[in-house]
N, C-alpha and C positions, 0 to 999 in steps of 0.2 A: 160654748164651753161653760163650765158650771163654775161658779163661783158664789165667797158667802157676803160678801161685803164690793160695793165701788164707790169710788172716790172719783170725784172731775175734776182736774185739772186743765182742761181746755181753757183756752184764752191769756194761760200764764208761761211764762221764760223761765228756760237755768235759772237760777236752782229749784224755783218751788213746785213743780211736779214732782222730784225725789223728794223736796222736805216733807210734804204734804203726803208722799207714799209710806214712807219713814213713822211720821204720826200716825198713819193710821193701821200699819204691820202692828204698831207698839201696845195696840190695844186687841191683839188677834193670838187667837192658838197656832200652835205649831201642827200643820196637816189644813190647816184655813187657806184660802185662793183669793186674794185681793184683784179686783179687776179696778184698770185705773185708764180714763180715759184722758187723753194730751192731742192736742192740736200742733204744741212745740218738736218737729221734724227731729230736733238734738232728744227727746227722750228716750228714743229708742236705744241709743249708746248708753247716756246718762243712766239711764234706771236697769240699763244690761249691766252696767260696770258697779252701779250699787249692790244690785244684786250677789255680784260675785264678790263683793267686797265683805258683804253680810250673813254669807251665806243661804240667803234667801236663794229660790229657784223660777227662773223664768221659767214659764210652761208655754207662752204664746206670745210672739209681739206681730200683732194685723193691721194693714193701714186699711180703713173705712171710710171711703171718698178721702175727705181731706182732714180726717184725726186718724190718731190709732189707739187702739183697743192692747192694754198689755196687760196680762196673766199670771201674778205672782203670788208664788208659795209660801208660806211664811217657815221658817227652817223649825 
């Protein structure tokens, strides 16, 4: 999936994959695709529920071995 920016958050807990998603949406246009990758199993919810809370848009959340790969739009 195409994306213009990724952020790692692998190896960190609640909360700092969303803060660290958060920061890095804040510096992005609207029509941008942040790819963010998390080893933390709770991001999936977490950065689903940011999302809608932001109005950003999930485009893809994929587990890849033992991280997952998540696809957001910046509104």
């Amino acid at each position: 999936m195409r994306f213009d920016q990724q952020i790692d958050t692998r190896g960190t807990k609640c909360p700092m994959p969303v803060l660290k998603t958060k920061k890095a949406l804040a510096k992005m246009q609207a029509g941008e695709v942040l790819m963010v990758l998390a080893t933390d199993p709770a991001s999936v919810a977490d950065l689903a529920q940011f999302a809608q809370q932001t109005g950003h848009k999930i485009l893809a959340q994929e587990q890849v071995g033992d991280e997952w790969h998540h696809y957001i739009e910046h509104k």
